[in-house]
N, CA and C atoms as a LAMMPS dump frame, in Angstrom:
ITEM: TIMESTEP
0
ITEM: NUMBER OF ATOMS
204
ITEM: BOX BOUNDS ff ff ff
-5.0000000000000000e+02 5.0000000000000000e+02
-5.0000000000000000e+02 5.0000000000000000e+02
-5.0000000000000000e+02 5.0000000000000000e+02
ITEM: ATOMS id mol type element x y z
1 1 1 N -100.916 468.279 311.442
2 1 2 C -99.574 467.751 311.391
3 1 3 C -99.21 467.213 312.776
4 2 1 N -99.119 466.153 312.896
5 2 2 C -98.443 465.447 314.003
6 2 3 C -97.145 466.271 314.946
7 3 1 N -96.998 466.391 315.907
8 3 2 C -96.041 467.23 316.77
9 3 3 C -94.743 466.347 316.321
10 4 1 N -94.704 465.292 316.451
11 4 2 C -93.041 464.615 316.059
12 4 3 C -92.874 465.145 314.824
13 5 1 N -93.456 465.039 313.643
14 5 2 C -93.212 465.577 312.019
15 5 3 C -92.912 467.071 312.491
16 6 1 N -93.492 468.269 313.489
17 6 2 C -92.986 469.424 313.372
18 6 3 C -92.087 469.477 313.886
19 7 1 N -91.347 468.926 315.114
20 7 2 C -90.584 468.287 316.047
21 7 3 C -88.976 468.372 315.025
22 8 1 N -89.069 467.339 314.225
23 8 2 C -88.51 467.022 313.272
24 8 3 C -87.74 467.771 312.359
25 9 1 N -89.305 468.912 311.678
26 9 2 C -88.892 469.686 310.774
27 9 3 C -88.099 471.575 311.449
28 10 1 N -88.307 471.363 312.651
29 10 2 C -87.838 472.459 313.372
30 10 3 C -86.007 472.363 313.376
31 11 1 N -85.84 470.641 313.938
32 11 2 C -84.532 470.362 314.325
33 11 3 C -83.83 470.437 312.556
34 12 1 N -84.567 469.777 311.367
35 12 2 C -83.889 470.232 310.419
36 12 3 C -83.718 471.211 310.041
37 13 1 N -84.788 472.231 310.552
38 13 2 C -83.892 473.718 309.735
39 13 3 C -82.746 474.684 310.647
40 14 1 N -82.83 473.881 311.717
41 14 2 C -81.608 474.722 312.867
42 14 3 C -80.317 473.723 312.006
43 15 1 N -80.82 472.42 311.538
44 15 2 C -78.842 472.098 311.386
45 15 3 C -78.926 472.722 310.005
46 16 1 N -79.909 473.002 308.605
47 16 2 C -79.68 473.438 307.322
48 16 3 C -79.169 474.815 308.047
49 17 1 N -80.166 475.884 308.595
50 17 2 C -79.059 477.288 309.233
51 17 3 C -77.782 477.15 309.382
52 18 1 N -77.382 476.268 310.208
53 18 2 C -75.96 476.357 310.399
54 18 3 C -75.213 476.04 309.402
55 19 1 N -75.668 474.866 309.097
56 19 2 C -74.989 474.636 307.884
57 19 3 C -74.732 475.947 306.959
58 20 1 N -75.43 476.738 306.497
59 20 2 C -75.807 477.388 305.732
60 20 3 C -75.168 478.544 306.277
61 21 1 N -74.576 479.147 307.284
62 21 2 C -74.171 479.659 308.132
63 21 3 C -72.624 479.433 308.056
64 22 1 N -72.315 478.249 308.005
65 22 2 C -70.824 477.792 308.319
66 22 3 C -70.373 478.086 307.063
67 23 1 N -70.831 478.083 305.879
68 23 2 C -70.314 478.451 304.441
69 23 3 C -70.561 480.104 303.899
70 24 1 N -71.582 480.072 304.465
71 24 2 C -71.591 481.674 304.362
72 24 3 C -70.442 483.04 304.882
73 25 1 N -69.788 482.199 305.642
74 25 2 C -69.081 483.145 306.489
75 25 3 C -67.24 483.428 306.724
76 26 1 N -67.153 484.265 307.159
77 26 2 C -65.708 484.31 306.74
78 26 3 C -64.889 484.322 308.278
79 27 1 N -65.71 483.376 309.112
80 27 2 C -64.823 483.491 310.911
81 27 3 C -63.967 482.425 310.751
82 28 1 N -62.94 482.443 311.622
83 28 2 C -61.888 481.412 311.945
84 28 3 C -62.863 480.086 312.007
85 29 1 N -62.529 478.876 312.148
86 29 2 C -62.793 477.57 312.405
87 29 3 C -63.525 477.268 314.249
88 30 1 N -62.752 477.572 314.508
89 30 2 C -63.134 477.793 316.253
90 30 3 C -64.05 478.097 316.513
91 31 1 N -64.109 479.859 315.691
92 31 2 C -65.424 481.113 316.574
93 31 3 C -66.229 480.19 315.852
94 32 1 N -66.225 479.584 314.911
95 32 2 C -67.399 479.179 314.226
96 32 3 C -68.171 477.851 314.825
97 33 1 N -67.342 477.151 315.247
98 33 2 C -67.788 475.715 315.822
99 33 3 C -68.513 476.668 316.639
100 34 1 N -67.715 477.435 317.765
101 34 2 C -68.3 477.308 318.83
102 34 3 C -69.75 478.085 318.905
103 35 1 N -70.206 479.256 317.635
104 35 2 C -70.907 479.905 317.385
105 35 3 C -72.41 479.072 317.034
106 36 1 N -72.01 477.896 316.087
107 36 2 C -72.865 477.24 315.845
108 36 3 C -73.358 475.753 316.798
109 37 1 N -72.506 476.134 317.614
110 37 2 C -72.683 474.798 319.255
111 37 3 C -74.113 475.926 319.826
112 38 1 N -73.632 476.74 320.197
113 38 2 C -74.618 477.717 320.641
114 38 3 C -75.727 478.191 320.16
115 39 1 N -75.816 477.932 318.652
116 39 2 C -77.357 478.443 318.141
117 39 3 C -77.776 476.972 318.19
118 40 1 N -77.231 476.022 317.948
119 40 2 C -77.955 474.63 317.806
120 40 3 C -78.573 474.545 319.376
121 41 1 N -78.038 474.869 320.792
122 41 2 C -78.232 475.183 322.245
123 41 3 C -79.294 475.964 321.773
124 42 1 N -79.391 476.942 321.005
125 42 2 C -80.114 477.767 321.424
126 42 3 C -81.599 477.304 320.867
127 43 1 N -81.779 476.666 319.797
128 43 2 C -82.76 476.004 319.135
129 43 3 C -83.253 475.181 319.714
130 44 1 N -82.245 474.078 320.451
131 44 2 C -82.896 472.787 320.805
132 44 3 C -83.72 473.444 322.319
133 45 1 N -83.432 474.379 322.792
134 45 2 C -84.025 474.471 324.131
135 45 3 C -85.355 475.292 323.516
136 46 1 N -85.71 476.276 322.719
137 46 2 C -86.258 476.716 322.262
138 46 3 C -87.678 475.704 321.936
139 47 1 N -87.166 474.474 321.404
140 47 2 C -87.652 473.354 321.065
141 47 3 C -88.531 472.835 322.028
142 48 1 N -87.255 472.363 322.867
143 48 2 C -88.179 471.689 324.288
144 48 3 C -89.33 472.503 325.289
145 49 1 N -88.636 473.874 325.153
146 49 2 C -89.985 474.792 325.488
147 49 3 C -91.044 474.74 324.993
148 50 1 N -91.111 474.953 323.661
149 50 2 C -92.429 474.559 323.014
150 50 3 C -92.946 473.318 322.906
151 51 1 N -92.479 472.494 323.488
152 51 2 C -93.363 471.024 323.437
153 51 3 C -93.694 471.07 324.735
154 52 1 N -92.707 471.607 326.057
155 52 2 C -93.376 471.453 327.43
156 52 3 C -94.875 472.495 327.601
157 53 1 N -94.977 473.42 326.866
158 53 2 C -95.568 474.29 326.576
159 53 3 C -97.266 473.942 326.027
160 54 1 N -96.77 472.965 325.01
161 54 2 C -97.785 472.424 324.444
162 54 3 C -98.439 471.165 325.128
163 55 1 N -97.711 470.433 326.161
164 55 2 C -97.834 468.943 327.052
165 55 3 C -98.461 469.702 328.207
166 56 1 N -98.286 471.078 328.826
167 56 2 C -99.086 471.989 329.607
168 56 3 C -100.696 472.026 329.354
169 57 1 N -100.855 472.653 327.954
170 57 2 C -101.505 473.454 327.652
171 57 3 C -102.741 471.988 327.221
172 58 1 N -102.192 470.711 326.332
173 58 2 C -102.774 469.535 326.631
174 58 3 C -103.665 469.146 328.231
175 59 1 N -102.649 469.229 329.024
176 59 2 C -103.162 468.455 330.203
177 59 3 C -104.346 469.421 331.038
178 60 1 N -104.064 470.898 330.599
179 60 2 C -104.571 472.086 331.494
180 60 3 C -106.442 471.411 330.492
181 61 1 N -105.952 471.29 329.226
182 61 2 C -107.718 471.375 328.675
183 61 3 C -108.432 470.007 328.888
184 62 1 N -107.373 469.279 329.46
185 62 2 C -108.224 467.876 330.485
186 62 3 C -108.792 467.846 331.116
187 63 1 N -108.605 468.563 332.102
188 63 2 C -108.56 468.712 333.481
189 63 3 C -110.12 469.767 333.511
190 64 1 N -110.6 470.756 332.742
191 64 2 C -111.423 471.616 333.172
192 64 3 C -112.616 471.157 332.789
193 65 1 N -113.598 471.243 332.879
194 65 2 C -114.983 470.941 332.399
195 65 3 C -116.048 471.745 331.905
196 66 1 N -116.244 471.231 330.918
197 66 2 C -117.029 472.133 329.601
198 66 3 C -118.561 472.731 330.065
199 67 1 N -118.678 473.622 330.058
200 67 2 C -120.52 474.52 330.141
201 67 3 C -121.239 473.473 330.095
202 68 1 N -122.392 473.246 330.873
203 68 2 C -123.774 472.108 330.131
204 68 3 C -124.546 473.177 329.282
């Protein structure tokens, strides 16, 4: 699977959660925005970790050279 297609399917299930989240629940309007500002924060960085993670871990198996 291509990293943009998982990329993709990561960022859709943080907005279906919330979504899914915002109806589920019985908080004021406010706590809730601001609850779900913060898990979407908390996902998208989550996100970018794992791709810098993976653009690391790419360049590190460039760089070394294989047994003869």
């Amino acid at each position: 699977m291509e990293s943009g297609k998982v990329v993709g399917a990561l960022l859709t299930g943080v907005a279906v959660g919330a979504v899914l989240g915002a109806l589920l629940t019985s908080e004021k309007g406010k706590d809730l925005i601001k609850k779900i500002v913060e898990l979407e924060s908390d996902g998208f960085n989550t996100i970018k970790d794992l791709i810098s993670d993976f653009k690391g871990n790419i360049s590190d198996s460039g760089t070394s050279n294989p047994p003869l």
